[in-house]
N, C-alpha and C positions, 0 to 999 in steps of 0.2 A: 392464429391470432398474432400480431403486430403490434408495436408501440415504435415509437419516436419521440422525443423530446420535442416540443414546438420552440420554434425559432425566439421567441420573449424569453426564455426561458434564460440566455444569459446577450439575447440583443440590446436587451434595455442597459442593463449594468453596464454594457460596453460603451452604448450608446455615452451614457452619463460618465462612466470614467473618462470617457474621451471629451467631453466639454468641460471636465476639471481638472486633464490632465497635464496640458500644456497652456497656461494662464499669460504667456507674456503676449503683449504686443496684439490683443487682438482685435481684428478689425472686421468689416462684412462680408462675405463672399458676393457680389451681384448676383452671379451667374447659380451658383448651388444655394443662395440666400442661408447661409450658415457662417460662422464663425473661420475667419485664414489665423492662424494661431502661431507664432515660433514655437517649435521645441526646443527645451531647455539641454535636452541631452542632445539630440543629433543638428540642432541649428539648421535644420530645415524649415522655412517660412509655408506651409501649403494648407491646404483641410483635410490632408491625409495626415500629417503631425499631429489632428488632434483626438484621432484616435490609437496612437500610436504604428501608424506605418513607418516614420521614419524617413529614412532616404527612401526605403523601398515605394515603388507606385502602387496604384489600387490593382493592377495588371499584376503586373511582376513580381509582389510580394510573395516570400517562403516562410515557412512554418519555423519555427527557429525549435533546437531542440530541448527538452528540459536539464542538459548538463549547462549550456549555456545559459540557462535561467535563474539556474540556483548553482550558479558559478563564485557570485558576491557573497552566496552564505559561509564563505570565509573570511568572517569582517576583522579586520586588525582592530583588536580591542583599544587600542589607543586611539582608533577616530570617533570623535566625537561632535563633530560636525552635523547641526542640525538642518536634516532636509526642509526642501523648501515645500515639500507634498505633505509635512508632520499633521498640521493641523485639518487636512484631511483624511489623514491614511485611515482613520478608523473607518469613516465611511466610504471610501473606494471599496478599501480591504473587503468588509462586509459585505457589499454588493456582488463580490466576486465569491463571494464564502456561499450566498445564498444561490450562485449559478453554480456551482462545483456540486452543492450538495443537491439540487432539486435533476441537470443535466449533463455535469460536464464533469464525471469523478477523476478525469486525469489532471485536475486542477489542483484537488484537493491538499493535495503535498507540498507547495509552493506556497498558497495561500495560506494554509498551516501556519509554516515558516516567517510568511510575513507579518501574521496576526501575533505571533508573539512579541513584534518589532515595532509594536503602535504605540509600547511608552519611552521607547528608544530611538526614535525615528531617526537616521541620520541620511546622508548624501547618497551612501551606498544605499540604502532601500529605497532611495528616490531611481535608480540604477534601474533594481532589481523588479521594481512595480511596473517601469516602463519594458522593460525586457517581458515580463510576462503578458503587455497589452498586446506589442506585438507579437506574442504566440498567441496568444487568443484572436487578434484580427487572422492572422495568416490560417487559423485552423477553423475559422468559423462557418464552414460544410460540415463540422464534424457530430455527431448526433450519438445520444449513449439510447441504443437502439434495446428490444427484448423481442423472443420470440417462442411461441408456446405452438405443439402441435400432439400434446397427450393428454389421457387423461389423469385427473388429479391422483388416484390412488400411482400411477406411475411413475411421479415424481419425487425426488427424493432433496433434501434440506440439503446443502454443501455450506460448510463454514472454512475458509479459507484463511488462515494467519501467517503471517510473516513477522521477520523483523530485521532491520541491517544492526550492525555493530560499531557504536563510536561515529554515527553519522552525520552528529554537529561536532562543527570544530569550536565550537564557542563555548560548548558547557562539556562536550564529547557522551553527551547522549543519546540515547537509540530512538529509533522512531518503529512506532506499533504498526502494521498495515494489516485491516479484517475487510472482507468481501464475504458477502453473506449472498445466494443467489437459490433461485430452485431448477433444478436439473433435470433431463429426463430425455428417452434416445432424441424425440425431436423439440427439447424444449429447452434455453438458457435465458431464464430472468432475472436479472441483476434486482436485489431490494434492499442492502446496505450496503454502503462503504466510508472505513474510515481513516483516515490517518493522522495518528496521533503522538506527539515527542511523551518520553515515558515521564517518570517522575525523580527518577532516580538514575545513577551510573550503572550500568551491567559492566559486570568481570568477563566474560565473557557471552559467545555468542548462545549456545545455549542456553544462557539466563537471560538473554534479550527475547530468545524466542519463547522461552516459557511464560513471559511477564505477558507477550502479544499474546500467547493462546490462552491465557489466562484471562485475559480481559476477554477476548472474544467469546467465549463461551460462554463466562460470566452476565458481561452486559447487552451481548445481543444474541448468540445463540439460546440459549434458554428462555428468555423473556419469548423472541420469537416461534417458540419453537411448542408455545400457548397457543397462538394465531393456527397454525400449521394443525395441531389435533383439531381443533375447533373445527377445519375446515373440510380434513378427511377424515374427522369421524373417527379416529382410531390414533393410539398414541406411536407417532412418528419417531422417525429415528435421525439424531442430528450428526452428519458426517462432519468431521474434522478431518481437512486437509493440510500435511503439515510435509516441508522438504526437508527437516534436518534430521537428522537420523539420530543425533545426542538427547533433543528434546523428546521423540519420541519413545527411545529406552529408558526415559528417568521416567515420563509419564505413567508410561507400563509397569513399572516394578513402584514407583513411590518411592523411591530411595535415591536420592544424594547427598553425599557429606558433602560437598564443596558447595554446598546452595545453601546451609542453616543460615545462612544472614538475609536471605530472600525477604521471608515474612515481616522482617523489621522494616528493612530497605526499600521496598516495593510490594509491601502490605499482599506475597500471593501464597499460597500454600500448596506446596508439591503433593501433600499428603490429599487435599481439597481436590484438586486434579486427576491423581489416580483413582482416587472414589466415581468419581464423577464418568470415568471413562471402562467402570467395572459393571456399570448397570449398564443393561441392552438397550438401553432409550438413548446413548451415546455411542460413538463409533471413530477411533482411528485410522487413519489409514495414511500410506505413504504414498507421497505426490511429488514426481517431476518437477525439478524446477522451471522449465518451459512449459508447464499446466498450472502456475501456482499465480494464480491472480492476483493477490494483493501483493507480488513482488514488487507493481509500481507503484504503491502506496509508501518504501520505503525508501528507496533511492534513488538517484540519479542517472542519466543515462547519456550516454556519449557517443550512441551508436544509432543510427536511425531506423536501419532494418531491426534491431531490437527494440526499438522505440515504439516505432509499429507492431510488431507483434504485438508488446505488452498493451497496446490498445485495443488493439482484437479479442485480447485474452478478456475482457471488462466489457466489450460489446459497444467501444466506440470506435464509431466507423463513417466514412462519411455518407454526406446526402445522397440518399436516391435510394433504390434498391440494392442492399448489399448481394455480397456473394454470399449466401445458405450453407450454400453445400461445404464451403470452407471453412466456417464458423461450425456447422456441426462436427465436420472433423476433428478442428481444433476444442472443443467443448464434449468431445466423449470420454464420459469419464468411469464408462463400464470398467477398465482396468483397473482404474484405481480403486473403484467399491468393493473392487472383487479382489483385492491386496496380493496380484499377479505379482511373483516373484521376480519375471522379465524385466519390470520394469527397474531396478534395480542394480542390472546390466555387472552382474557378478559382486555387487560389494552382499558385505556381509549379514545376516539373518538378523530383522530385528524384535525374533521372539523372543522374550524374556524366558529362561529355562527356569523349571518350575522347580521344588524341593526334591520331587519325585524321581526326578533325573538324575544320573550319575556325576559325580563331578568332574570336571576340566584339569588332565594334569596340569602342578604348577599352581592350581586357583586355590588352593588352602583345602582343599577337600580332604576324604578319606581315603584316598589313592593318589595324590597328590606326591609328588616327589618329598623326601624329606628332608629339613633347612641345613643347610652346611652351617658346624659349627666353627668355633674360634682354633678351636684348635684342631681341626682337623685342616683348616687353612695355614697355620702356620704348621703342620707336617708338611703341606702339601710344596709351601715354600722352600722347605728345609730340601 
């Protein structure tokens, strides 16, 4: 089985941003009987301005990449200059919101971004909106594809969270990224994604990543994961896939002192978490950062061969028949279910040691070296 997104799926939105996007000067086309438009940002007069191509031709256009998109999301807080796109951005924005989420999840994080920027609107989002039309005209073969070839008891739930750290410069807040999909040797179906700015500042990055896994298990692993028994009959098991190895040692034992202001600050409970990942109907596991899907839900990218990966890795690809056999490669996730130690490429164990176990010279145990006093330091001086 096969799916594809159908081309309305973000042609209409385009279609319509582009006859609202560039409003000056416009006149009739004889020859395409459409609207020749000025762009306001590139001062190109053509019908390709007015869906944002720009200088570039309907030939020649290239994919611009998302570092360049959400390059302006460094807005110098002292501009305060109202775009000339304000009293549309809500409905542009939306239109984009409603293609990101039905077939284009590499959109999602931008749009995000700029949805926050609708009671704000200024010159720079007028920038930023047109930079994103021309990514989406230049990528528009692009299709967020799924492919199934098992059967249902063989499939296994994957919930995938991320988060960056300090990734707006304007409030220096972190952004959540979940990719919820069903896996299996010959099956990768994407069914959520989201990316969402948090509510609150993380101290650091594994309090970024725990707010993300926290939400994701929360509001859409467990809800889903209702659908999922329902459909094979038997209560399922939902995999978390996580790359930080700080978040996953606190998850496992339930314990950090440097996180008590969590629950105030971003309303999550570490305690709520390790319960939750004690019962069999939950499941951790350590995940490669180059396996870790919602990685483009959180950040930026400046690099295009990773740009493309990270679009691979979410199953958008472009028109036609993709390459299979690639996509299955890159989507085997037998290692990681199976918490292969290899992958991990020599760093350190991240089983929690249980009471049972001996203690770690040095760790306060009952073999533990014992504490140099005061004055056997000033003998030592003497």
């Amino acid at each position: 089985l096969f799916f594809s997104t159908p081309t309305p799926a973000y042609a209409i939105p385009l279609r319509l941003v582009g006859s609202e996007m560039c409003i000056r000067d416009s006149v009739c086309d004889p020859v395409t009987d459409g609207p020749w438009v000025q762009c306001p940002f590139c001062n190109t007069r053509s019908a390709e301005a007015s869906v944002g191509y720009g200088k570039d031709s309907v030939v020649e256009r290239k994919p611009m990449s998302l570092h360049e998109i959400v390059a302006s999301n460094q807005l110098d807080p002292s501009e305060h200059v109202r775009g000339a796109l304000a009293d549309d951005a809500a409905s542009l924005v939306m239109q984009l919101l409603f293609a990101a989420r039905v077939g284009r999840f590499d959109l999602l994080r931008i749009v995000g971004i700029l949805a926050s920027r609708i009671t704000k609107w200024t010159t720079d989002c007028d920038k930023q909106l047109h930079r994103l039309m021309r990514y989406v005209s230049g990528t528009f073969e692009m299709r967020q594809i799924g492919y199934a070839g098992d059967n249902l008891d063989d499939l296994a739930t994957l919930l995938f969270c991320d988060a960056d750290f300090a990734g707006s410069k304007t409030d220096m807040r972190s952004t959540s990224g979940v990719f919820l999909a069903l896996s299996g040797p010959s099956t990768f179906w994407p069914v959520i994604a989201v990316s969402r700015r948090q509510d609150a500042v993380s101290h650091s990055t594994p309090e970024a990543e725990m707010v993300a896994g926290a939400y994701g298990v929360r509001q859409k692993g467990i809800p889903f994961m209702n659908i999922v028994d329902t459909i094979q009959e038997r209560k399922a098991v939902l995999h978390m896939c996580e790359d930080n190895d700080a978040m996953i040692l606190i998850t496992r034992s339930g314990r950090n002192p440097t996180m008590r202001h969590i629950g105030r600050t971003h309303g999550i409970s570490v305690s709520w978490m390790h319960e939750r990942f004690q019962q069999d109907c939950n499941a951790l596991h350590y995940c490669p950062t180059l396996q870790q899907c919602a990685d483009i839900f959180t950040k930026a990218f400046d690099n295009r061969d990773k740009w493309a990966h990270a679009l691979r890795t979410i199953n958008v690809v472009p028109t036609g028949q993709p390459c299979i056999a690639e996509l299955l490669e890159l989507h085997d996730f037998a290692r990681v279910l199976a918490d292969d130690p290899t992958l991990r490429k020599g760093k350190q164990s991240l089983e929690v040691p249980s009471a049972d176990d001996p203690p770690v010279l040095g760790t306060g145990g009952d073999h533990s070296l014992p504490p140099v006093s005061y004055t056997h330091l000033r003998a030592h001086e003497t």
